[in-house]
N, C-alpha and C positions, 0 to 999 in steps of 0.2 A: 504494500500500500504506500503510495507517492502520498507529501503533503497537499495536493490538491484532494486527492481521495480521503486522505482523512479530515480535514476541514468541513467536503460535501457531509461525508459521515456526521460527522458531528451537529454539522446544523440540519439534517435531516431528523436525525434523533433530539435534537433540544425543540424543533416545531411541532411535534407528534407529541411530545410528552408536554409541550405547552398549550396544546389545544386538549390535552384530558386535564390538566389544570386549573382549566378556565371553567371548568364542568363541576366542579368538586366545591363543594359548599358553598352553592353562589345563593345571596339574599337579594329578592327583588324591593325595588321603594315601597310595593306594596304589604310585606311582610314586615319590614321595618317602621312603615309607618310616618313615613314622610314623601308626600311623592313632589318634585319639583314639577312645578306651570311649565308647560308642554313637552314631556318626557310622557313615556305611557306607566302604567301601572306597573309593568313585567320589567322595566329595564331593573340592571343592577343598584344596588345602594353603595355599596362601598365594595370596590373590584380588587383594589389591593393587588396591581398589576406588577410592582416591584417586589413586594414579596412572594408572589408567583413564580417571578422571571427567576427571581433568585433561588428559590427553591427548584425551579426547572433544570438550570444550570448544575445543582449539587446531584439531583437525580440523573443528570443528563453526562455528566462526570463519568458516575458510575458504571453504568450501561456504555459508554463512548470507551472506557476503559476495556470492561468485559469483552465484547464485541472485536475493537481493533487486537486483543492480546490473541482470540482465536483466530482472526485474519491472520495475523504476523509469525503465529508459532504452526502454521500449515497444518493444523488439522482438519481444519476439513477446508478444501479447496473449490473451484469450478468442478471439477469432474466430482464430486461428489454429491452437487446439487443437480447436474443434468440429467434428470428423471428417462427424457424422450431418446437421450442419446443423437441428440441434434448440435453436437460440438465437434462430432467425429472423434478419430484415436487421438491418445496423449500423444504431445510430443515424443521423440526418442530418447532417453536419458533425465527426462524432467518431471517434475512432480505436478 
């Protein structure tokens, strides 16, 4: 894996786990009980987008780590995920 690959990696995994983020304890105006002149009922009350991101980020660590350590130490490779066998044979001598 080139540092382009792990950069894409990484911000592919911090936008996935920040969009289930955004999901997870959300309070609308109308639960909290304040709603602002002309917002609807359902929007958020307090989104708390920084301690999100941040939390995204320590989870996204994680998982960014996990993930490129199996990349890097070739356990399991492209020929191992090609179900159809639409890669053809391995190279000669190569993993």
């Amino acid at each position: 894996m080139n540092l382009t690959g792990a950069i894409v990696l990484f911000a592919v995994i911090w936008f996935i786990v920040f969009f289930v983020m955004l999901q997870i304890r959300p309070k609308s105006q109308a639960e909290a009980g304040h709603i602002v002149p002309g917002t609807p009922a359902s929007a958020p009350a307090d989104v708390r987008i920084g301690r999100k991101a941040l939390i995204t980020t320590l989870i996204t660590v994680v998982l960014w780590s996990a993930i490129a350590a199996v990349i890097l130490s070739g356990a399991v490779g492209l020929a191992d995920i090609d179900w159809f066998g639409r890669l053809g044979p391995a190279a000669p001598g190569g993993g």
